[in-house]
C-alpha positions as CSV (number, residue, x, y, z in Angstrom):
1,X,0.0,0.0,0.0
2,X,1.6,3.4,-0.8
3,X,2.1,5.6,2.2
4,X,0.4,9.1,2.2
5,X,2.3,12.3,4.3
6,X,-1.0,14.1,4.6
7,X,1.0,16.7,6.8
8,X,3.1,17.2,3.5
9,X,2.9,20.4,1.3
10,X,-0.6,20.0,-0.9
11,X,1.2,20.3,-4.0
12,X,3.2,17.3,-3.3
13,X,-0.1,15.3,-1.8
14,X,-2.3,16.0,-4.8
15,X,0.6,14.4,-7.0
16,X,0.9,11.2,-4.5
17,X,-2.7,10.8,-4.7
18,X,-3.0,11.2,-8.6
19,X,-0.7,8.4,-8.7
20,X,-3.2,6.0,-7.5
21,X,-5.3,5.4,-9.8
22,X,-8.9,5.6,-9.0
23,X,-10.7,5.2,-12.2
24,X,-14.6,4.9,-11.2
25,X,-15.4,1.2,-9.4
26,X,-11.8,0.8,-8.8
27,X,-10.7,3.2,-5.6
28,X,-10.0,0.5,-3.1
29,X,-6.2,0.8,-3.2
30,X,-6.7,5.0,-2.9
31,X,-9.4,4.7,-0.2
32,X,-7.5,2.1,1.4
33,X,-4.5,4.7,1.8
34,X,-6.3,7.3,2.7
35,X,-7.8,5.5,5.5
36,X,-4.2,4.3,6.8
37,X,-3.1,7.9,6.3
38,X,-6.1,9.8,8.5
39,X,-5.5,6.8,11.1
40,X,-2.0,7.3,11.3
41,X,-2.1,11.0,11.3
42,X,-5.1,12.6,12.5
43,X,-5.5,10.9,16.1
44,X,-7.8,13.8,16.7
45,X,-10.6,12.5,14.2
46,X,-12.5,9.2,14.3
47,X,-12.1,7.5,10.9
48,X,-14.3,4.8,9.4
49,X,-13.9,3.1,6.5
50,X,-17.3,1.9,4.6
51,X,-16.7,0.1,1.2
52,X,-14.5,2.8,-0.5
53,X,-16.2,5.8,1.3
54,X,-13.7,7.3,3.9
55,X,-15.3,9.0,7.0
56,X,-13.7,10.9,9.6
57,X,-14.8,13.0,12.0
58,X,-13.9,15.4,15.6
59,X,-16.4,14.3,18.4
60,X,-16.5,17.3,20.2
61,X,-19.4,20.0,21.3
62,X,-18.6,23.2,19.6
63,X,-21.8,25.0,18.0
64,X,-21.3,24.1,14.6
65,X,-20.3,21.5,12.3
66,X,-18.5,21.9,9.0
67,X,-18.6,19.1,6.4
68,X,-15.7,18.7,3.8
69,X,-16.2,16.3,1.1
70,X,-14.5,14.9,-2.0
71,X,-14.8,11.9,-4.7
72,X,-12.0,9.9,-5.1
73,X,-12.9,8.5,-8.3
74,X,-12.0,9.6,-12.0
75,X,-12.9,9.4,-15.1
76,X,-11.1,6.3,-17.4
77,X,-7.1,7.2,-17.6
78,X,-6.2,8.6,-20.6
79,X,-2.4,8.1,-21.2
80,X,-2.3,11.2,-18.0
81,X,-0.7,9.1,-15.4
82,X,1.4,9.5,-13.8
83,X,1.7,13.3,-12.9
84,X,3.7,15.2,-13.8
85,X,5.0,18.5,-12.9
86,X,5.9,21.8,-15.6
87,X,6.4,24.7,-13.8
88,X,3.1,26.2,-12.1
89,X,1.3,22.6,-13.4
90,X,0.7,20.0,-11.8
91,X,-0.8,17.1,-15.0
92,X,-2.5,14.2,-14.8
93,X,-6.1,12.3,-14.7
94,X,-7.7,13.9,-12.0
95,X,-5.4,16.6,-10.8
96,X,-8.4,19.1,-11.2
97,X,-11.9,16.5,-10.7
98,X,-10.9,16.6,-8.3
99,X,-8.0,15.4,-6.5
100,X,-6.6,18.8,-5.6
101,X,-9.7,19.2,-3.6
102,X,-9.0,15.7,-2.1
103,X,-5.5,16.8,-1.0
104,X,-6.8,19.9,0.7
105,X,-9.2,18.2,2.7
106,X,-6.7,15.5,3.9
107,X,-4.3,17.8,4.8
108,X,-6.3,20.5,6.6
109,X,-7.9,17.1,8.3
110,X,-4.6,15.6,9.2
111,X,-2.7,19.4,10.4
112,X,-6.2,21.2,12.3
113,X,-6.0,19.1,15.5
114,X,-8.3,21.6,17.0
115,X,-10.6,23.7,14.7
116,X,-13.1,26.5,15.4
117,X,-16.5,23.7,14.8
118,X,-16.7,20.9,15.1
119,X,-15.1,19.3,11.2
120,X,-16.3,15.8,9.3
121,X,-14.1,14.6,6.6
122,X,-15.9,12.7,3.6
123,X,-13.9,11.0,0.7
124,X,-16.2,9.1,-1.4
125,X,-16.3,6.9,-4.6
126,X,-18.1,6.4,-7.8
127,X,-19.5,9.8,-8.2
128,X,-18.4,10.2,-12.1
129,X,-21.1,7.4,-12.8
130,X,-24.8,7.0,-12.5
131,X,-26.1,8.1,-9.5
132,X,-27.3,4.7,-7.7
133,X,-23.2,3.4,-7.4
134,X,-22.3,6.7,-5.5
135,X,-20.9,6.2,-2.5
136,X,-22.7,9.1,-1.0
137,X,-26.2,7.5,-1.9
138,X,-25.0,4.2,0.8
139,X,-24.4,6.6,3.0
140,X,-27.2,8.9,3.3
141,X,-29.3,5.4,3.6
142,X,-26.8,3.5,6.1
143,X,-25.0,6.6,8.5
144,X,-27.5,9.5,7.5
145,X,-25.9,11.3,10.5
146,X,-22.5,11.4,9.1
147,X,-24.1,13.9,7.0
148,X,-25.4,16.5,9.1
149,X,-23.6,19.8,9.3
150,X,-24.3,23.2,9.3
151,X,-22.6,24.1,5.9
152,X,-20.9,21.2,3.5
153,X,-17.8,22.4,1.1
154,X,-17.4,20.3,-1.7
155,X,-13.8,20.7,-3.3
156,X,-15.1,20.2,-6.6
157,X,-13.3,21.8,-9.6
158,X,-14.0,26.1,-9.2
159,X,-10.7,27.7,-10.2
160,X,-10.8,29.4,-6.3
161,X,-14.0,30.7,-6.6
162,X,-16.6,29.8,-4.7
163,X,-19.4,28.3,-6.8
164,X,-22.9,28.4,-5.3
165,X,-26.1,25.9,-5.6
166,X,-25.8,24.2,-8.7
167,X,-27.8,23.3,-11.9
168,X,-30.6,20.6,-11.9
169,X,-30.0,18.1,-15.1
170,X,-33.1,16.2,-16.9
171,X,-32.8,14.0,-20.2
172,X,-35.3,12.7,-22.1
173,X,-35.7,11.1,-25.1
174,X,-37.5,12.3,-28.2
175,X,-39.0,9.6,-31.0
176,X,-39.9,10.3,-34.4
177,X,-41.5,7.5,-36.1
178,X,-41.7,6.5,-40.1
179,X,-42.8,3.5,-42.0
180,X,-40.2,1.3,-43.5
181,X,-39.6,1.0,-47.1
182,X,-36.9,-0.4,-49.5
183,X,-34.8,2.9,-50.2
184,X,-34.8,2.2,-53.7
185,X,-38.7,2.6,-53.4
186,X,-38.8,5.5,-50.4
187,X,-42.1,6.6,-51.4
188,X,-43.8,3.4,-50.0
189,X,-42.0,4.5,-47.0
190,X,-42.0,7.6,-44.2
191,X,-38.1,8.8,-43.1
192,X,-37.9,9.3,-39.3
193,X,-34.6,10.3,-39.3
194,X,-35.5,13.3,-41.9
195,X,-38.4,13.6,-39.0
196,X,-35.8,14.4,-36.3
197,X,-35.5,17.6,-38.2
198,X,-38.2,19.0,-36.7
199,X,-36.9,18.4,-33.4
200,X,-33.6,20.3,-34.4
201,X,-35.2,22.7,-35.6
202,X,-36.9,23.5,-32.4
203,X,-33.8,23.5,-30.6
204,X,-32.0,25.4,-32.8
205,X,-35.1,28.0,-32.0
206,X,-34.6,27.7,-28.6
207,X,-34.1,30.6,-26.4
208,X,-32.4,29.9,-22.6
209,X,-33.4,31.6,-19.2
210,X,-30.6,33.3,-17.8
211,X,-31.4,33.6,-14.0
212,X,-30.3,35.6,-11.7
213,X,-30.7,33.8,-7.9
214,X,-29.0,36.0,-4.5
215,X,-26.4,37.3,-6.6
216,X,-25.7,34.6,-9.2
217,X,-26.4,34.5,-12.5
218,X,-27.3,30.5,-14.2
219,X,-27.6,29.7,-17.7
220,X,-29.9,27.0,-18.9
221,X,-28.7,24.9,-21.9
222,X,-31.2,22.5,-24.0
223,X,-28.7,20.3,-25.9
224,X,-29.4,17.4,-28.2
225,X,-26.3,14.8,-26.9
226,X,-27.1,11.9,-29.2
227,X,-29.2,10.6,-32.2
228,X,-29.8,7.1,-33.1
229,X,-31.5,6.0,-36.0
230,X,-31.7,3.3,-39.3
231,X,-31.9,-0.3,-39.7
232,X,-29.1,-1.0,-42.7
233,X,-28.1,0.8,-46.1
234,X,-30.8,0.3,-48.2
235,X,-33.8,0.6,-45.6
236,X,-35.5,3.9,-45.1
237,X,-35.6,4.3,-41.0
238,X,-39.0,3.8,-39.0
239,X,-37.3,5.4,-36.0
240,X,-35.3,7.9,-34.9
241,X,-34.4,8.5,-30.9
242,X,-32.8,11.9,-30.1
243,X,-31.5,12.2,-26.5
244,X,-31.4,15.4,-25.5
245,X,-30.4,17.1,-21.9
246,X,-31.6,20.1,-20.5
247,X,-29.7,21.7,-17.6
248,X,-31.6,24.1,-15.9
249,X,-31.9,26.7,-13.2
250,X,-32.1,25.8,-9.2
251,X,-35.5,28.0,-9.5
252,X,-37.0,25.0,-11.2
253,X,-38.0,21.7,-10.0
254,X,-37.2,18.5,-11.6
255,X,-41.7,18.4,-12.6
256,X,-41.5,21.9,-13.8
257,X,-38.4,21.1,-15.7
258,X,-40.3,18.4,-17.1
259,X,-43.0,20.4,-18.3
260,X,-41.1,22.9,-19.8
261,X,-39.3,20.3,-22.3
262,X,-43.0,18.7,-22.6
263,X,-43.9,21.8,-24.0
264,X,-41.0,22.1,-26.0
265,X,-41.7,19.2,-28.2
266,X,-45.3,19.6,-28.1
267,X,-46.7,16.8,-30.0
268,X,-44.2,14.5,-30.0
269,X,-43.5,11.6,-28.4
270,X,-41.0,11.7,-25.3
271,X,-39.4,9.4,-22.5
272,X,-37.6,11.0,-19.5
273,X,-35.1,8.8,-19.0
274,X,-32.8,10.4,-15.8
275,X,-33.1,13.7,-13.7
276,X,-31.7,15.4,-10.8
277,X,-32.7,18.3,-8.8
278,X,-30.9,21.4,-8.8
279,X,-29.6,23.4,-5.4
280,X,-30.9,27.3,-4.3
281,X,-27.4,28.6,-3.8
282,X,-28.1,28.6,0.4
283,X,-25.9,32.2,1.1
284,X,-28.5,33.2,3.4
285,X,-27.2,30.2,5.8
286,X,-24.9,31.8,8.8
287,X,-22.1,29.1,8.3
288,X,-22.1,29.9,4.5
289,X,-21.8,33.4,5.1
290,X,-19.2,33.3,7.4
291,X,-17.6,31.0,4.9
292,X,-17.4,34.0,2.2
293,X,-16.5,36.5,4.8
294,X,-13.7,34.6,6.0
295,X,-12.5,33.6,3.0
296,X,-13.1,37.2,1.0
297,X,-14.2,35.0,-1.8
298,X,-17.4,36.8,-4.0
299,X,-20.0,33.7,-5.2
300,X,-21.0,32.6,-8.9
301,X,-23.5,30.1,-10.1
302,X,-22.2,26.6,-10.5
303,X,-22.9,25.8,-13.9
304,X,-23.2,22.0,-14.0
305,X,-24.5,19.2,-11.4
306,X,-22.8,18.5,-8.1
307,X,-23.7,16.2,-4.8
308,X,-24.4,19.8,-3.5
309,X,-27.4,19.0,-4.6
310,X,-28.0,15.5,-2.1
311,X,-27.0,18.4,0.6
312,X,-29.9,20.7,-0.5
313,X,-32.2,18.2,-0.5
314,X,-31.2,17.3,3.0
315,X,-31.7,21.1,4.2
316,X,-27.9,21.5,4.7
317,X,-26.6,24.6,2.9
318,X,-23.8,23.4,0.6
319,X,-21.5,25.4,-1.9
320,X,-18.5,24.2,-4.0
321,X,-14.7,25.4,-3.7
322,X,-11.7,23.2,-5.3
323,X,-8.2,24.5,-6.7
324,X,-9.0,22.7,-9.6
325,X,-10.2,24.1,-13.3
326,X,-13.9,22.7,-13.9
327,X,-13.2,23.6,-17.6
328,X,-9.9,20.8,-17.6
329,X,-12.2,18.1,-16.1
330,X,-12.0,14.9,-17.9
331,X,-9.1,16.3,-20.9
332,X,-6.3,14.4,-22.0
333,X,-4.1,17.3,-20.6
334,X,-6.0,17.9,-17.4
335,X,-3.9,19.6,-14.8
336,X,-4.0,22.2,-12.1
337,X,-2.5,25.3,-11.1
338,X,-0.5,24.6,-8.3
339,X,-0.9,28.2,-6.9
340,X,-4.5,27.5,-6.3
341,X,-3.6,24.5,-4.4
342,X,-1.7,26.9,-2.0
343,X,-4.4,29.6,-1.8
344,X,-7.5,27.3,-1.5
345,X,-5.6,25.5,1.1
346,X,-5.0,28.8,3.3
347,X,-8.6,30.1,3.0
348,X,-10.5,27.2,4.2
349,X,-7.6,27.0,7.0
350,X,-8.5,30.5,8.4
351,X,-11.9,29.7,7.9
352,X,-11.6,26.4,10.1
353,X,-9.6,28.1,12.9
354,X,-11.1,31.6,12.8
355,X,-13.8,32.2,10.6
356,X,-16.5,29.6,12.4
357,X,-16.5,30.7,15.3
């Protein structure tokens, strides 16, 4: 088992853990040394290990309890391992999603014997696939009081910012139907795929909400992500299945987001086939706000879907703040500035021994 210095700087930690490889279903060697590592140096914190979901925690009565939490997993490798290290760079598969973010947890966990709340530490797996394998989802089920906490910080991916709420995600499917026909004889037959036009068209026509929500500003998308349609070369297509996704504002729910896409392709024939709720971004909360005015950091929207979210839906304000670049998730050439290691890693250090209390 490779040996993690969690007290080292978190430059050097992010690299030790981007050597493990953790691709998605496969984090038992990373969760295994992080456990060892929190164990050995962290007496102050009770640690539990559940499957590949790392919990520790201080068992103390201060006022307030902070939650940090990060995934362990990545996306498949691709030819990025191991890291490497080009002047302010640090490359390799997750060095931004998010394991820059992991390394600032462990260390603040393993070198804040005695912070200003009380402080649970979270590393969790499987959260780059569908939703049911997260390790989170166990949790919440098994130990729903690991999760309590006044405020929970995900160190997901912001460049430094901190990114409020996040965007709720719905996809559906859209079917256009034809009649099949030899395609040397089309006119016996109806195209679907030539169908699925109309469906282009209306999302070409499309306008997005922009909405503004305490502050910050999100921007819906409706995409089409995938078309499937035809039977073989010479057969004019009876169907036509266009997937599209629609990721839309915290002010909607998952039924009105529905309803609105519904009423986008009025008239035809639709399946919703996954969906998550979005997250308010929660700044009203005391712990958040003592979060940005320790930290001097001014909120955005988070465009995307996070497990801020599960914390929403639990009534825990959540927000995100990583080192890492959300826009060099899941490249080839992912990497992260290893400044923002150094800064993110001071901020939520004054804001665990000062800023909480």
């Amino acid at each position: 088992m490779t040996t993690l210095e969690l007290t080292a700087d978190p430059i050097e930690l992010t690299a030790a853990l981007v050597d493990i490889p953790s691709v998605s279903g496969a984090e038992d060697a990373l969760a295994g040394a992080v456990t060892e590592a929190l164990r050995r140096q962290a007496p102050h914190l009770h640690v539990v290990r559940d499957g590949n979901v790392v919990l520790a925690r201080t068992q103390g009565t201060r006022r307030r309890r902070v939650l940090l939490a990060g995934h362990l997993d990545t996306v498949p490798v691709a030819d990025n391992l191991p890291s490497r290290r080009e002047a302010e760079r640090l490359y390799g598969c997750g060095t931004s999603d998010m394991k820059a973010g992991d390394a600032m947890i462990a260390h603040l966990a393993a070198t804040v014997p005695d912070p200003a709340c009380e402080l649970t530490v979270l590393f969790y797996d499987c959260e780059e696939v569908e939703a049911e394998r997260n390790g989170l989802t166990r949790i919440e089920r098994e130990h729903p009081d690991w999760l309590h906490a006044d405020l929970a910080i995900l160190a997901e991916p912001t460049s430094g910012a901190v990114e409020a709420g996040c965007q709720g995600t719905l996809r559906v499917v859209v079917r256009t139907a034809g009649r099949r026909a030899h395609s040397a004889r089309s006119w016996l037959g109806s195209n679907a795929v030539h169908a699925a036009g109309d469906v282009l068209d209306r999302l070409n026509r499309y306008q997005p909400r922009q909405v503004d929500i305490d502050g910050c500003v999100y921007r819906e998308g409706l995409q089409a992500v995938r078309i499937a349609g035809g039977v073989a070369g010479n057969v004019v297509p009876d169907l036509c299945e266009i997937t599209v996704n629609f990721r839309f504002a915290p002010d909607r729910s998952v039924a009105a987001a529905t309803e609105h896409v519904r009423d986008v392709f009025e008239g035809l024939e639709l399946t919703v086939t996954d969906s998550s709720p979005g997250a308010l971004p929660g700044l009203d909360a005391p712990a958040a706000r003592e979060f940005l005015a320790a930290t001097g950091v001014d909120p955005v929207a988070k465009y995307g879907w996070t497990d801020v979210s599960r914390f929403a839906a639990l009534g825990i304000p959540a927000i995100n703040f990583g080192p890492g670049d959300p826009n060099l998730a899941h490249t080839r050439d992912e990497h992260v500035n290893v400044g923002r290691i150094t800064r993110c890693t001071a901020l939520l250090r004054d804001y665990l021994t000062r800023g909480a209390q």
